[in-house]
MIKOL-424528 format. One record per residue (C-alpha): residue in three letters; x, y, z. Coordinates in nm, 3 decimals. Layout:
N
aa_xx_yy_zz
ALA_X_Y_Z
...
***
This chain:
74
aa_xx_yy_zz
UNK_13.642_10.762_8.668
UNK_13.291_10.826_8.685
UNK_13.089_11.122_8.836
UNK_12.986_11.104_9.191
UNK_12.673_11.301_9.371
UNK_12.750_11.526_9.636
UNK_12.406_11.337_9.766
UNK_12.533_11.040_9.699
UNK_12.629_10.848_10.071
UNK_12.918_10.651_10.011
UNK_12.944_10.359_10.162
UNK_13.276_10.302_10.332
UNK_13.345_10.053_10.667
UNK_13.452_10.145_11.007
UNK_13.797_10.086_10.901
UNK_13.836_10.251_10.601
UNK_13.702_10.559_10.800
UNK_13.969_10.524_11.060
UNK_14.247_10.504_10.806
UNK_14.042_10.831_10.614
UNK_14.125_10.991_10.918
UNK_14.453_10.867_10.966
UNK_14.509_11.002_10.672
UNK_14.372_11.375_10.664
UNK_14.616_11.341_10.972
UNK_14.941_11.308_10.781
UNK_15.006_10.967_10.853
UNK_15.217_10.756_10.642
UNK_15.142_10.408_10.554
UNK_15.391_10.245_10.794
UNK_15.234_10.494_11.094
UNK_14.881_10.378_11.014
UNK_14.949_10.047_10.990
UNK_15.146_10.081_11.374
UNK_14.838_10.282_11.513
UNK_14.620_10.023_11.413
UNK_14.799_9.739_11.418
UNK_14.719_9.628_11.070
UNK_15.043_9.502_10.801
UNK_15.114_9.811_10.563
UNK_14.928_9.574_10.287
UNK_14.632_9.611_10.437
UNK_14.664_9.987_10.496
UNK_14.745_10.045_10.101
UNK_14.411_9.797_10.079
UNK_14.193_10.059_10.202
UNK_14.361_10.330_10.068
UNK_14.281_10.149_9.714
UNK_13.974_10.099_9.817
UNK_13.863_10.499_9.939
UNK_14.020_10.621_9.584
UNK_13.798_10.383_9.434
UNK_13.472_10.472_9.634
UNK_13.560_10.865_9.641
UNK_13.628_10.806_9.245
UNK_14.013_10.991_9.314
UNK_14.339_10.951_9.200
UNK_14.564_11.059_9.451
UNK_14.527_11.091_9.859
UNK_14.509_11.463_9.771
UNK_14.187_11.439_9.566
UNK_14.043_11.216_9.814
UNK_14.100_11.410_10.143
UNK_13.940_11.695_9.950
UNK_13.641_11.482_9.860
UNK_13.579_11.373_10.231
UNK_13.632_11.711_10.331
UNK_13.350_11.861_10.094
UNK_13.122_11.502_10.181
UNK_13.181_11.547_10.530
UNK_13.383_11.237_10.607
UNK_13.642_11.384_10.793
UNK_13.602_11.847_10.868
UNK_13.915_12.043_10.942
***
């Protein structure tokens, strides 16, 4: 994984914001795929996709990064 900037923007889509979200929210995969009515592939899709862009391993790391980056506040 590489080093991000805290200055950094990261670039993420509409979607991938409302599953972030979804997310920080406790959702599972199977919930956030209902609530949006997207198949559970897709979900784990963007999912993928955030841990790449937030440079994470785990949903943990990356709720923490949005939190700190100001993609999703408490």
């Amino acid at each position: 994984m590489q080093a991000i900037s805290l200055y950094q923007p990261i670039n993420i889509s509409k979607r991938e914001q409302e599953v972030l979200e979804l997310i920080f929210q406790e959702q599972t995969t199977k919930q956030i795929a209902s609530t949006l009515y997207i198949s559970k592939s897709t979900v784990e899709t963007h999912r993928a996709n955030l841990l790449i862009k937030f440079d994470c391993g785990s949903s943990i790391g990356l709720i923490k990064r949005a939190i700190r980056r100001g993609y999703v506040s408490l």
